[in-house]
LUMNU-39141 format. One line per 2 residues: number of its first residue (from 0); for each residue x, y, z of N, C-alpha, C. Coordinates in pm, 1 decimal. Example, Ala and Ser with C-alpha at 12.3 -4.5 7.8 and 13.67 -1.06 7.14 Angstrom:
2
0 = 1319.0 -569.0 780.0 1230.0 -450.0 780.0 1320.0 -330.0 780.0 ~ 1285.0 -225.0 708.0 1367.0 -106.0 714.0 1290.0 3.0 787.0 .
END
This chain:
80
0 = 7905.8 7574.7 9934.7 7869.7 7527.0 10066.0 7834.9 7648.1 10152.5 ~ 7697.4 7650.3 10130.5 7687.1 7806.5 10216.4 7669.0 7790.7 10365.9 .
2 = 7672.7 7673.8 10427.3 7691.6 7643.0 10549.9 7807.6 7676.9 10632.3 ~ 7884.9 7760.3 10527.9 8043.9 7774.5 10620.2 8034.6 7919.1 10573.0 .
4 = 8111.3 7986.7 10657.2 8145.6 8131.3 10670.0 8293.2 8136.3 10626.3 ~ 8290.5 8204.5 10520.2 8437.7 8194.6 10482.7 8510.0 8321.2 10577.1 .
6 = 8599.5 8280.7 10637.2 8714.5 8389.3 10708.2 8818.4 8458.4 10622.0 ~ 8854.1 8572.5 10616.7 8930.7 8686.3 10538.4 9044.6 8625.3 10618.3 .
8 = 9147.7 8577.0 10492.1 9332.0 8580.2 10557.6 9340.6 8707.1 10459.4 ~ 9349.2 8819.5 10388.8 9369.5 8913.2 10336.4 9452.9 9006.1 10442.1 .
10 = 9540.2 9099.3 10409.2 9534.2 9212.4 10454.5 9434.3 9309.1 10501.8 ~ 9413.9 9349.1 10612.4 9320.1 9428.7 10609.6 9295.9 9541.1 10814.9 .
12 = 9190.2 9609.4 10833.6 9232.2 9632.3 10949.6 9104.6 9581.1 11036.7 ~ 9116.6 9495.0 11125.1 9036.3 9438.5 11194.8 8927.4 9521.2 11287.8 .
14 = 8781.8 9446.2 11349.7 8718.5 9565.6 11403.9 8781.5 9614.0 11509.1 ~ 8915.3 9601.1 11559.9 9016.8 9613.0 11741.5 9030.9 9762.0 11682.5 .
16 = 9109.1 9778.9 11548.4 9158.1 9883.5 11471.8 9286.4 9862.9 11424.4 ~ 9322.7 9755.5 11471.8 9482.9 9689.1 11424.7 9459.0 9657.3 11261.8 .
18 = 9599.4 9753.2 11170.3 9623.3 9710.2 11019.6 9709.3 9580.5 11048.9 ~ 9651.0 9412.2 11006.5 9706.9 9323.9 10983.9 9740.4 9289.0 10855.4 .
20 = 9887.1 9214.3 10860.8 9932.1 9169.4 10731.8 9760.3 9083.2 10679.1 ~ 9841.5 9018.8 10536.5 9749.6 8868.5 10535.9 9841.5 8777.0 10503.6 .
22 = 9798.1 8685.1 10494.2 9811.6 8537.4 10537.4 9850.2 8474.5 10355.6 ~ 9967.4 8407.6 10291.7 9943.5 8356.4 10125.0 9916.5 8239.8 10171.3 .
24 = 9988.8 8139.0 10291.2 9986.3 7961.8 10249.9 9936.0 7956.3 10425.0 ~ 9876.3 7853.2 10458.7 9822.2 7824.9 10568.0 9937.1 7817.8 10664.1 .
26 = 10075.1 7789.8 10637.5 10189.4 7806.4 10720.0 10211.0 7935.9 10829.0 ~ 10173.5 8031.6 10723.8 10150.5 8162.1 10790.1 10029.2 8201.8 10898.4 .
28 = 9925.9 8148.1 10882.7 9779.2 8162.6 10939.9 9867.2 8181.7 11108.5 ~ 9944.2 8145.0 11175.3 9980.3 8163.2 11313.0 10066.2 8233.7 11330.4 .
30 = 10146.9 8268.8 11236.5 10240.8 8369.6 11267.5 10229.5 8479.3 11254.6 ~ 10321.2 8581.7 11330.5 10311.8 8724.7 11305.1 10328.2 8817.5 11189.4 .
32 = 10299.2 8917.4 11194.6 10346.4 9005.0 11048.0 10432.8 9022.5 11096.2 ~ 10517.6 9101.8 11006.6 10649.3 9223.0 11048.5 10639.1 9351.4 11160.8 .
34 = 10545.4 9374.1 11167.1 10486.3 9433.5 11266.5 10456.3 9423.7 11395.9 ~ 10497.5 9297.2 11429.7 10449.6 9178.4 11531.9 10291.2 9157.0 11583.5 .
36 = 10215.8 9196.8 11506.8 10094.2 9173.9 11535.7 10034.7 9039.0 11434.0 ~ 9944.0 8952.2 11545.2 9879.9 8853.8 11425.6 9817.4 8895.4 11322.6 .
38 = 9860.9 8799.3 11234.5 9767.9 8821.9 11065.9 9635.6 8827.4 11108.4 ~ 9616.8 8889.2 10990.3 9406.2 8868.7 10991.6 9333.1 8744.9 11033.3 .
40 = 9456.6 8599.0 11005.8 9411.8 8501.1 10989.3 9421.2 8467.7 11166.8 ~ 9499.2 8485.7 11204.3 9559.9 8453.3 11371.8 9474.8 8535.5 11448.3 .
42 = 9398.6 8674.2 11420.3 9294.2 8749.0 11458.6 9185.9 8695.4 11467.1 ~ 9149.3 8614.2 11314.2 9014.6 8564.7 11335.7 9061.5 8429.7 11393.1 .
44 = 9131.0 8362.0 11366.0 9115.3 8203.6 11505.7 9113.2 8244.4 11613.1 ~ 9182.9 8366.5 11654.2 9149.8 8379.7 11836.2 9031.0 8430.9 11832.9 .
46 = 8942.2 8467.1 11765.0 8819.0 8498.9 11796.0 8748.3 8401.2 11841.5 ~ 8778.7 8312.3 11708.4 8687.8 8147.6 11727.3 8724.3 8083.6 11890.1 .
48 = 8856.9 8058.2 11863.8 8878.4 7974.3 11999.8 8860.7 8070.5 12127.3 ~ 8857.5 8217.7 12159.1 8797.5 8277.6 12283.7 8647.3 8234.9 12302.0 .
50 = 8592.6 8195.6 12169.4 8434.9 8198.7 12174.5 8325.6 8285.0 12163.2 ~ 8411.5 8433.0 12100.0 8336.0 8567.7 12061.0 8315.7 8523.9 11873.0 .
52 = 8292.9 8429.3 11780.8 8292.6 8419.5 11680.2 8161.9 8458.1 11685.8 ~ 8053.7 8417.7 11751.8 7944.9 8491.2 11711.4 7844.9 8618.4 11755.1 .
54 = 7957.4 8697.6 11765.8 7929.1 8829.8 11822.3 7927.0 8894.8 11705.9 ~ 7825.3 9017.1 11683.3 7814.1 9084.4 11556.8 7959.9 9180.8 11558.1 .
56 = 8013.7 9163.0 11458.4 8118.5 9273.2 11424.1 8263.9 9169.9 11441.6 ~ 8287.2 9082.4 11500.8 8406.2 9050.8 11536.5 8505.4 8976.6 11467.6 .
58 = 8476.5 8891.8 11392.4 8545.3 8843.6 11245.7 8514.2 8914.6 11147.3 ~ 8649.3 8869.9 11088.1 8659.6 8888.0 10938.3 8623.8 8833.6 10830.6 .
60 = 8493.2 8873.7 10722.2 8521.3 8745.9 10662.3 8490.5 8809.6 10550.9 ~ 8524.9 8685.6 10461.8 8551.3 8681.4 10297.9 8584.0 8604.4 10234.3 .
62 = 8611.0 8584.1 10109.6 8637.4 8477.3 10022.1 8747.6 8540.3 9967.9 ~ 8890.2 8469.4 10053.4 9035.0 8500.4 10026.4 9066.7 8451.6 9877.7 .
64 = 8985.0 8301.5 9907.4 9075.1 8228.9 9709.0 9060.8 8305.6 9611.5 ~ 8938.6 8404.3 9605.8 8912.6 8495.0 9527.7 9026.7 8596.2 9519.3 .
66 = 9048.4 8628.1 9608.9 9141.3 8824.4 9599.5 9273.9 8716.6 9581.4 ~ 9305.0 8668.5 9596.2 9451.8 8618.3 9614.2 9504.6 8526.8 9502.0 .
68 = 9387.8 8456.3 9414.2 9405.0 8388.5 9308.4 9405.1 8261.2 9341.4 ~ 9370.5 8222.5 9513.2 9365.1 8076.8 9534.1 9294.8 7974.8 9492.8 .
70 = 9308.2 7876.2 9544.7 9173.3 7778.7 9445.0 9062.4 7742.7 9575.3 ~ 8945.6 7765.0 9595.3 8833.1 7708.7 9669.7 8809.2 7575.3 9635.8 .
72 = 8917.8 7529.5 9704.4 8860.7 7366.0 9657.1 8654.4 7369.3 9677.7 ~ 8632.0 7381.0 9816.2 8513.6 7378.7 9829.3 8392.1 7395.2 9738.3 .
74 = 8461.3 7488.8 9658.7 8361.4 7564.1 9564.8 8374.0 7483.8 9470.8 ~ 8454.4 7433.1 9445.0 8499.5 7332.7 9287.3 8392.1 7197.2 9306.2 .
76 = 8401.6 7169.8 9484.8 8337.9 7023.9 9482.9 8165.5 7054.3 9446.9 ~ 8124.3 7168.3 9445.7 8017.2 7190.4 9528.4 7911.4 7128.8 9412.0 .
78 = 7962.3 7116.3 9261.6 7858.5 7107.4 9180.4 7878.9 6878.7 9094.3 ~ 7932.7 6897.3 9203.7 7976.4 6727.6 9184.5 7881.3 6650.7 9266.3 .
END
């Protein structure tokens, strides 16, 4: 579904310069790291919901199911 932009929950350091945890089960997507800073995943939703998602540079993105071993449902439906 190349109509969607996949968002990075990975570890990683955002364009602010903040190193965020990442994100394993969607439970986490709002909570903090250990660090008290939001995950990658809580980084990129406040992007979306401020309304800077489509500013060049400001999300994260990627295809997490990949690095993490998750399953893309999406990707599974796509040839059905």
């Amino acid at each position: 579904m190349s109509e969607f932009t996949h968002l990075d929950t990975d570890a990683t350091a955002t364009p602010d310069g903040v190193q965020r945890e990442g994100a394993t089960g969607h439970s986490e997507y709002p909570r903090a790291g250990d660090n008290g800073e939001l995950r990658t995943s809580g980084y990129n939703t406040s992007v979306v919901i401020a309304g800077l998602g489509n500013e060049p540079g400001k999300l994260v993105t990627g295809d997490s199911a990949i690095k993490t071993g998750g399953i893309d449902i999406l990707s599974g439906l796509a040839g059905r």
